[in-house]
C-alpha positions as CSV (number, residue, x, y, z in Angstrom):
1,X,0.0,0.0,0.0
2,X,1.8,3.3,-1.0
3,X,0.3,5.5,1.0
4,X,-1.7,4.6,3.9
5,X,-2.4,7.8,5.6
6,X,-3.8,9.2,1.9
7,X,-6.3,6.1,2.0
8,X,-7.3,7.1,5.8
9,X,-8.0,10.5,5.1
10,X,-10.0,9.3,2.0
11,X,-11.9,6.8,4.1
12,X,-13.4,9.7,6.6
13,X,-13.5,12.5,4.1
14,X,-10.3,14.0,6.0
15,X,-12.2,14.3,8.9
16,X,-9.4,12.4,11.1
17,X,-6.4,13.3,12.4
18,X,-3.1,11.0,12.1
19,X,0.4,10.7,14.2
20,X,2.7,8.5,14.1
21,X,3.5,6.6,16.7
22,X,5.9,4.1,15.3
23,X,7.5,4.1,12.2
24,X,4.5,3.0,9.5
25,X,2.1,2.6,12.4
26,X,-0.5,5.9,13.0
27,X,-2.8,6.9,15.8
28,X,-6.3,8.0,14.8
29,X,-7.4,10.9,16.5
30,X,-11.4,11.0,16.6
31,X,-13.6,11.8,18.7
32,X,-14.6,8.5,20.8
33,X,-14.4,8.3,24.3
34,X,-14.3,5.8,27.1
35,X,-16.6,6.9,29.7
36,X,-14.2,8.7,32.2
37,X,-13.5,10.9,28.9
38,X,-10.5,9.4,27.9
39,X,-9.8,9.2,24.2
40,X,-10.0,5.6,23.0
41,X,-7.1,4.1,21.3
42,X,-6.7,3.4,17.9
43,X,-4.1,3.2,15.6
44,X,-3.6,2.1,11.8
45,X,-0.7,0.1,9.8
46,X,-0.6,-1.8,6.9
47,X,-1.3,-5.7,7.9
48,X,1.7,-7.5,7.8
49,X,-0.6,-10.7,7.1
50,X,-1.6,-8.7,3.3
51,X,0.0,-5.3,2.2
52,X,-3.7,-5.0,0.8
53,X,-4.9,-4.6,3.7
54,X,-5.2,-2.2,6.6
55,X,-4.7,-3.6,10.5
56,X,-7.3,-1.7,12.4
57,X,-5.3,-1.8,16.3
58,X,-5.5,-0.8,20.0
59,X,-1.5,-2.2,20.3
60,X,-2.9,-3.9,23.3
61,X,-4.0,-0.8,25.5
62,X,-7.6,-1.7,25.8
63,X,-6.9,-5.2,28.0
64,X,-4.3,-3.2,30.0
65,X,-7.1,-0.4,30.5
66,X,-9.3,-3.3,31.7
67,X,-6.6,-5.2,33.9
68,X,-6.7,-2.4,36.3
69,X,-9.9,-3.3,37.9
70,X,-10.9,-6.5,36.2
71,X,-9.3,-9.6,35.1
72,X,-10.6,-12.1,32.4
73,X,-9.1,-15.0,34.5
74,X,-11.6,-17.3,34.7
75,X,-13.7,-19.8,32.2
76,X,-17.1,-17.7,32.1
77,X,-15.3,-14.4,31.4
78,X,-13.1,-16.4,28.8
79,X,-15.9,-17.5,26.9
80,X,-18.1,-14.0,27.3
81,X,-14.6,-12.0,26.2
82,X,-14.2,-14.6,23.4
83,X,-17.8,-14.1,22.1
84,X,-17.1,-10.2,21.8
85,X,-14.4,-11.0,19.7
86,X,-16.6,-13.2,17.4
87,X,-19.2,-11.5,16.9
88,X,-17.4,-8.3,15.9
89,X,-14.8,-10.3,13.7
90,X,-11.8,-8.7,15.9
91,X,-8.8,-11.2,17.1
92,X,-6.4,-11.2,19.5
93,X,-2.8,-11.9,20.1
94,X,-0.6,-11.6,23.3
95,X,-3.5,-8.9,24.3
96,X,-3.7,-6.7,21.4
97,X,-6.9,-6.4,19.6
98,X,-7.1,-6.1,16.2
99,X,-9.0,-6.0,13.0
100,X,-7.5,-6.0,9.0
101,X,-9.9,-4.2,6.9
102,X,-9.9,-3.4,2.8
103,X,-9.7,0.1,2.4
104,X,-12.9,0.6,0.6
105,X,-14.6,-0.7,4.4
106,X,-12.3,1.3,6.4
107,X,-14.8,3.9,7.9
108,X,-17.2,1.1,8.7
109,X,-14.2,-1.0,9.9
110,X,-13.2,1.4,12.3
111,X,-16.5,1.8,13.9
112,X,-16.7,-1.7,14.2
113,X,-13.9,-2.2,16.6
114,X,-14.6,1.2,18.6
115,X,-17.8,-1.0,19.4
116,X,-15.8,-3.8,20.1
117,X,-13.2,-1.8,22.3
118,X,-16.1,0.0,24.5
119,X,-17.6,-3.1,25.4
120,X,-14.9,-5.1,26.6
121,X,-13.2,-1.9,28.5
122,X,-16.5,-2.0,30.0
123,X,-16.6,-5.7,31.2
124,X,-16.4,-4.5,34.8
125,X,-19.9,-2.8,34.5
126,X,-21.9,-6.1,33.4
127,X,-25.5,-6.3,35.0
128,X,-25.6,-7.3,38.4
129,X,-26.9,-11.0,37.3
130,X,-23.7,-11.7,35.4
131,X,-21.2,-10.4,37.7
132,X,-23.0,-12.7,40.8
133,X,-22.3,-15.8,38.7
134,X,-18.9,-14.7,38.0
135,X,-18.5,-14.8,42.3
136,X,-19.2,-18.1,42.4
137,X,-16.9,-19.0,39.4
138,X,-13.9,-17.1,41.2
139,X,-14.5,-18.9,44.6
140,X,-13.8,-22.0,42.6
141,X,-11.2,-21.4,41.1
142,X,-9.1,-19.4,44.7
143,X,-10.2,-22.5,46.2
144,X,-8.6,-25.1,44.2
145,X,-5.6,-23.0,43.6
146,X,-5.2,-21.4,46.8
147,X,-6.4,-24.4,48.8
148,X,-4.7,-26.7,47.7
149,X,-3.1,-28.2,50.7
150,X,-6.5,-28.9,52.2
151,X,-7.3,-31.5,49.2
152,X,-10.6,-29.9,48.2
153,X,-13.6,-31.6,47.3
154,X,-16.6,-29.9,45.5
155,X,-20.2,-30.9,45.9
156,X,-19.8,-33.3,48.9
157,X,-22.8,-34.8,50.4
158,X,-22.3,-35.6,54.0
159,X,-25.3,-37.2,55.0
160,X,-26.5,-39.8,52.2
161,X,-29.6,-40.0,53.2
162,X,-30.0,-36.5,52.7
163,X,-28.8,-35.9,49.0
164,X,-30.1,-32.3,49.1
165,X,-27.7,-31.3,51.9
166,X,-24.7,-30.4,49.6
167,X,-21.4,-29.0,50.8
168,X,-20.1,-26.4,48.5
169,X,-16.4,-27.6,49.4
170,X,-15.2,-29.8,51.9
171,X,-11.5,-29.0,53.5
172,X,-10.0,-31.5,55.0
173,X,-7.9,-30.7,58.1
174,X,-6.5,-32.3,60.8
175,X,-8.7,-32.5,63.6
176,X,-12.3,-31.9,61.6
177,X,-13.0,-30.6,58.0
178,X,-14.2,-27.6,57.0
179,X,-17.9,-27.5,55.5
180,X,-17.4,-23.9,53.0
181,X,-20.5,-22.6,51.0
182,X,-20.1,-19.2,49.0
183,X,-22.9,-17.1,49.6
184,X,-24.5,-14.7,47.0
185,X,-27.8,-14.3,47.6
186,X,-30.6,-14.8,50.4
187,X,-31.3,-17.9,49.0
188,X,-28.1,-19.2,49.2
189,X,-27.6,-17.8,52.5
190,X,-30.9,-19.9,53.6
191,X,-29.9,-23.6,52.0
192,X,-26.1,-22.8,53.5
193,X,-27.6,-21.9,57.3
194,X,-30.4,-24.8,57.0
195,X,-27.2,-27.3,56.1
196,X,-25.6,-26.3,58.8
197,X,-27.8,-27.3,61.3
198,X,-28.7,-30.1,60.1
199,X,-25.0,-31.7,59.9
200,X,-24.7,-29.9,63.4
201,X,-28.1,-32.3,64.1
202,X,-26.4,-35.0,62.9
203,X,-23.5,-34.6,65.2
204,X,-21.0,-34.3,62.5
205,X,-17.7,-33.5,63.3
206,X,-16.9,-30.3,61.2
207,X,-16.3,-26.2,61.1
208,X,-18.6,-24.1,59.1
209,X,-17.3,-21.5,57.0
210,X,-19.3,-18.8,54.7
211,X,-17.6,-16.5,52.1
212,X,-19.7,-14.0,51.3
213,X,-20.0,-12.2,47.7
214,X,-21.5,-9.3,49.7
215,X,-22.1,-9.4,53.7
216,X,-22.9,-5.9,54.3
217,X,-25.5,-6.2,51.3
218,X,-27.3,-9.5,52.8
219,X,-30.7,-9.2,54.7
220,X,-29.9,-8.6,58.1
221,X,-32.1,-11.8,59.1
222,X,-30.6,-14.1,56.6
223,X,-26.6,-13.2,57.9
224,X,-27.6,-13.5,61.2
225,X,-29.4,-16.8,61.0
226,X,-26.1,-17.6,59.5
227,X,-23.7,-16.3,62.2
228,X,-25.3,-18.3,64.6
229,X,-24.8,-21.7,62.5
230,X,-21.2,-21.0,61.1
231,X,-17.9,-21.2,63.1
232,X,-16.1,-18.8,60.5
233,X,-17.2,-16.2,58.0
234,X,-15.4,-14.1,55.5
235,X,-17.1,-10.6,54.2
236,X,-16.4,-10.4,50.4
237,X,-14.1,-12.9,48.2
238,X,-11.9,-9.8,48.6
239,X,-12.0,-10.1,52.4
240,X,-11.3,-14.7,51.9
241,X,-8.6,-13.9,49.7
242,X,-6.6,-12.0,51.8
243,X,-6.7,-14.1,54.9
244,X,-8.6,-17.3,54.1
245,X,-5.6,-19.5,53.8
246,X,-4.2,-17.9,56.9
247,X,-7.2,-17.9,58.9
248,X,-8.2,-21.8,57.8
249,X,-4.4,-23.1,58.5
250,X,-4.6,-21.8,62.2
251,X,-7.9,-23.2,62.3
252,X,-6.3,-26.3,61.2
253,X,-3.3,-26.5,63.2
């Protein structure tokens, strides 16, 4: 491509300003913003897959923009961050995003992955639904790479005869086990505290622990009905990851 800042200009009627950045590779200055009013970053060069095409790219900016408050670190956010990508024909590669248009598709191109770029810098504001099932997803995966030491178990049922009664994760420890349940809801908070009592019934030999997606944010009746059943309980997945393998190994000792 002979001149690649010619066909930009062409492509929004020279209503774009370019710099470059790099040799051969151009930031486009336009007028779309994150939502704190930062600029969002895009920059041009000619695809080094085809010289007849143009790579549309953030030069891996957006994921680091994301990283400060959110990670894509676990399966669910995998496969919602990988849909994105599909379904606006953007790749990726070591964490840059990018896109290789014709030149004649440029404008509409560029749109394209500005759309693509908001929405995954914007991850951290899914709907209140999404982020709850990503709690229970994270506990999962601190547990069995945190927790490690305690061999855990997932899905236990303690009492046969009472197949309902599930154990989120049994710990094993020296003197008793720990029964942990994540907590994200009132309803959850009810199953967890009505297990509870009923293994405590069944004079099992065991230490109830609750992690909490939000304490301060559950009923008052429903966390104290659990405070009276559990032996330990941790505020936020913040709060567990912290101090939960401290607190559970002198627990344990």
């Amino acid at each position: 491509m002979n001149n690649l800042v010619e066909v930009v200009k062409h492509a929004f009627e020279g209503q774009v300003n370019l710099h470059e950045r790099r040799k051969g590779i151009w930031q486009l200055i336009l007028p779309v913003f994150h939502e704190d009013g930062d600029m969002i970053d895009i920059y041009v060069r000619v695809s080094p897959d085809s010289g007849n095409l143009i790579r549309i790219t953030d030069l891996g900016l957006s994921l680091m923009r994301l990283s400060y408050n959110f990670e894509i670190n676990t399966p669910p956010r995998e496969k919602i961050f990988e849909t994105l990508l599909i379904q606006n024909a953007v790749m990726e590669h070591e964490g840059e995003l990018y896109l290789d248009s014709a030149p004649e598709l440029l404008f509409q191109s560029v749109m394209q992955f500005v759309g693509l770029v908001q929405k995954v810098c914007n991850m951290r504001l899914w709907q209140r639904d999404t982020v709850k099932s990503l709690f229970y997803e994270d506990l999962e995966v601190f547990v069995f790479d945190k927790l490690s030491m305690f061999q855990p178990r997932q899905n236990v049922v303690p009492l046969p005869d009472y197949p309902v009664l599930e154990v989120d994760y049994v710990l094993e420890a020296k003197n008793k086990p720990f029964f942990l349940y994540g907590v994200g809801s009132q309803d959850r908070a009810k199953t967890a505290a009505i297990a509870l009592l009923e293994f405590q019934k069944a004079s099992l030999a065991f230490m109830g622990v609750i992690v909490y997606e939000s304490m301060e944010s559950m009923p008052k009746k429903a966390a104290t009905y659990l405070t009276k059943n559990a032996d330990k309980q941790f505020t936020s997945l913040d709060d567990f990851r912290s101090s939960g393998v401290q607190t559970l190994s002198r627990l344990a000792a």
